[in-house]
C-alpha positions in Angstrom: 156.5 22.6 143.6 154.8 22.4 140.3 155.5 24.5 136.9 151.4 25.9 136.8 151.7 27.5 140.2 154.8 28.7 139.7 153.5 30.4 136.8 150.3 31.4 138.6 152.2 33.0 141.2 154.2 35.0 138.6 150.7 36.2 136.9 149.9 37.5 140.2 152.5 39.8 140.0 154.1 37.8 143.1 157.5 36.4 141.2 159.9 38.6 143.6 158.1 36.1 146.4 159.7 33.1 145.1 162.4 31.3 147.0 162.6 28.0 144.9 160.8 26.2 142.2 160.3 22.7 141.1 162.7 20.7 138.4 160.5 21.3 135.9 159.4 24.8 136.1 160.9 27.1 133.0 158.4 30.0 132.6 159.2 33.1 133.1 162.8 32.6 132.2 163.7 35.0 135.0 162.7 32.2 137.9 165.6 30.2 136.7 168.4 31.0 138.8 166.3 30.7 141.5 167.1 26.8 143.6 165.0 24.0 142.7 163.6 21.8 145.6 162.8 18.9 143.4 163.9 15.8 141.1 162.8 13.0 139.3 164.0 9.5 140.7 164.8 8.2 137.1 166.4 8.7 133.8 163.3 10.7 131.6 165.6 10.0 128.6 164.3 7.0 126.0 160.5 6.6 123.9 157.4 6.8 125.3 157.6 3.3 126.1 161.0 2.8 128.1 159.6 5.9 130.5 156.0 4.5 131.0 157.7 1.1 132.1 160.4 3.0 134.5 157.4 4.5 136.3 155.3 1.6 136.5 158.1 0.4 138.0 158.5 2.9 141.0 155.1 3.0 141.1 154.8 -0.8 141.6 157.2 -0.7 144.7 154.7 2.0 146.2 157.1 4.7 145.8 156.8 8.2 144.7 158.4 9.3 141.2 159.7 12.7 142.5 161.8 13.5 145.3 161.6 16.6 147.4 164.9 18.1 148.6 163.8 18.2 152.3 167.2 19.8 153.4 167.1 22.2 151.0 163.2 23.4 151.2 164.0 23.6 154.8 167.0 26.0 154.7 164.7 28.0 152.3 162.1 28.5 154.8 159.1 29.0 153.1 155.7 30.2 154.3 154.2 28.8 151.7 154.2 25.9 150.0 152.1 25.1 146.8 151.8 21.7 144.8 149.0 19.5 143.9 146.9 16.5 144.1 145.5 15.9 140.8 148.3 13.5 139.7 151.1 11.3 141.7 152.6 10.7 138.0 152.5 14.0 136.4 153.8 16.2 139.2 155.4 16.3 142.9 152.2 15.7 144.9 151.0 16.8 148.6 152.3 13.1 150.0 155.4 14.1 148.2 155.3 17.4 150.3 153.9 16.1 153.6 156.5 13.8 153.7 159.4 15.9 153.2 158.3 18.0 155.9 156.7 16.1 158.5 160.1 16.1 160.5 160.5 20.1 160.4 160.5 21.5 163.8 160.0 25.3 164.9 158.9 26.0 160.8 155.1 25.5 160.0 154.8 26.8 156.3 151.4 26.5 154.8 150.8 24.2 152.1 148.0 24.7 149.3 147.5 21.9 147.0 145.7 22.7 144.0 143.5 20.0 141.5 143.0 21.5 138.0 140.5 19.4 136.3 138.8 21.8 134.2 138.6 25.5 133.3 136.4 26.2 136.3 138.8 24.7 138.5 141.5 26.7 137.0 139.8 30.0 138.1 139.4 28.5 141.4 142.7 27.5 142.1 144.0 31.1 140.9 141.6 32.7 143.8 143.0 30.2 146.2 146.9 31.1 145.1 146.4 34.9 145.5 144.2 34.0 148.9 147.2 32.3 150.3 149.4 35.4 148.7 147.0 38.0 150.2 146.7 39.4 146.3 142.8 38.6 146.5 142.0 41.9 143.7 144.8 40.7 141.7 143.2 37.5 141.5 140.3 38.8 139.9 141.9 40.6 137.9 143.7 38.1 136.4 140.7 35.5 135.3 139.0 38.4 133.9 142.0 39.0 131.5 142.1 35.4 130.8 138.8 35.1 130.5 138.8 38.0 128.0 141.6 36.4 126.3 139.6 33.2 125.8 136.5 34.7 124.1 138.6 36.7 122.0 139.9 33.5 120.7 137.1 31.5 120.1 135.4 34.9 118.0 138.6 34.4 116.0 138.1 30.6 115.8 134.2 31.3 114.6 135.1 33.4 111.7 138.2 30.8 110.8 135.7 28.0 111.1 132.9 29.6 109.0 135.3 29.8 105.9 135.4 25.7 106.1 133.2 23.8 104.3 133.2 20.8 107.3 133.7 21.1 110.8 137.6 20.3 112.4 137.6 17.0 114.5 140.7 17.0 116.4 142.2 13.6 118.2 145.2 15.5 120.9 147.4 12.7 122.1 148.9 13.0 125.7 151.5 9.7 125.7 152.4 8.3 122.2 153.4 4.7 123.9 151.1 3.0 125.6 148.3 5.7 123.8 146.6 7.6 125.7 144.1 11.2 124.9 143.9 14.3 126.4 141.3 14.6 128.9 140.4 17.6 131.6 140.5 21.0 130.0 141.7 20.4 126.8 138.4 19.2 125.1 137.1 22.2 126.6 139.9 24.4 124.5 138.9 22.6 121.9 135.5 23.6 122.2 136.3 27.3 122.0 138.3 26.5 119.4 135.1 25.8 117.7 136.9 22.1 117.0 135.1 18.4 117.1 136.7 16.8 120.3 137.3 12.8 119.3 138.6 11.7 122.7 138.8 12.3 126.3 136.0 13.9 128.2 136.1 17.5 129.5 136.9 17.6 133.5 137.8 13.3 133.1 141.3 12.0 133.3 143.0 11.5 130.3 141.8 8.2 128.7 143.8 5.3 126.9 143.3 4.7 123.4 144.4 2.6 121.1 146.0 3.1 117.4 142.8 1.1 115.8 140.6 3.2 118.0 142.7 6.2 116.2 142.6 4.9 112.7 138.8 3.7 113.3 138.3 7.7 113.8 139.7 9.0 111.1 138.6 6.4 108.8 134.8 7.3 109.5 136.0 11.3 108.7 137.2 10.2 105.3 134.2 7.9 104.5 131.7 11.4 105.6 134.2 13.4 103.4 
């Protein structure tokens, strides 16, 4: 139901086990022509702006911003069902889920919602995928690599940084209209990146900001320059 699990499941070696996939799930390539259970409920066409207000919108009237094809899931009897409950925005959530399925009779497929806050929780929810896949060692096996893959990375980002006569300070901007930073793991990649974080808190939502906020920033790095 979301693109990360999809993904996770595909890491795992597991990809063959996939009977459908969300609307926004592209990675592999290969999961493509496989039916995709859900939809957004507006046009994601327009700026920043004209989407944020279109969700507000749904939001407003209590409703959900995806839609789950219920007929469809059903005829493709899953046992398994992931998705997520970090965001209702972001993603098709485990309301989203529930309530597409509360009606199915003689079908009980499990449903594993993952919350990916931070790196930690991203290692936890990979154990908790291969659980639910039976692919336990694979599990392992896979953070290791990651984790591998990580400190190779920030070695290279030491010796890059080294070479620089000031440290980088790096502002990453989730939404461009209203403003808002990137929050829960991405100040920890900056980290290893061996980068200055200027917003958003490792493991927090991503904050709102505003454009003086911004030019405040970058106006103190050019009066230490």
């Amino acid at each position: 139901m979301i693109a990360s699990s999809t993904e996770i499941v595909c890491a795992l070696g597991c990809q063959d086990q996939l009977v459908g996939i969300s609307h926004e799930c592209d990675f592999p390539h290969s999961i493509k022509k496989l039916p995709v259970t859900t939809e957004i409920k507006f046009v994601a066409d327009g700026t920043s702006n004209q989407i944020d207000q279109r969700v507000k919108a749904i939001l407003q009237e209590g409703l959900s911003v995806y839609r789950v094809k219920a007929d469809l899931l059903k005829e493709l009897k899953p046992d398994l069902i992931l998705t997520q409950i970090q965001c209702e925005v972001c993603a098709v959530s485990l309301n989203d889920v529930k309530a597409a399925t509360c009606d199915w009779l003689g079908i009980s497929p499990e449903i594993v919602s993952l919350s990916t806050n931070s790196l930690d929780d991203l290692w936890r929810d990979i154990r908790v995928v291969a659980a639910a896949l039976k692919v336990e060692k694979q599990g392992d096996i896979l953070i290791s690599q990651l984790k591998t893959r990580l400190s190779v990375l920030n070695q290279h980002a030491k010796e890059l940084v080294r070479k620089l006569d000031h440290p980088l300070r790096v502002a990453c901007i989730e939404w461009i209209d209203p403003l808002m930073a990137a929050g829960n793991w991405v100040p920890e990649l900056l980290e290893l990146a061996e980068a200055e974080n200027l917003f958003g808190k490792a493991g927090g939502h991503s904050p709102w900001m505003t454009w003086d906020e911004l030019v405040l920033k970058d106006l103190v790095r050019w009066l230490k320059s």
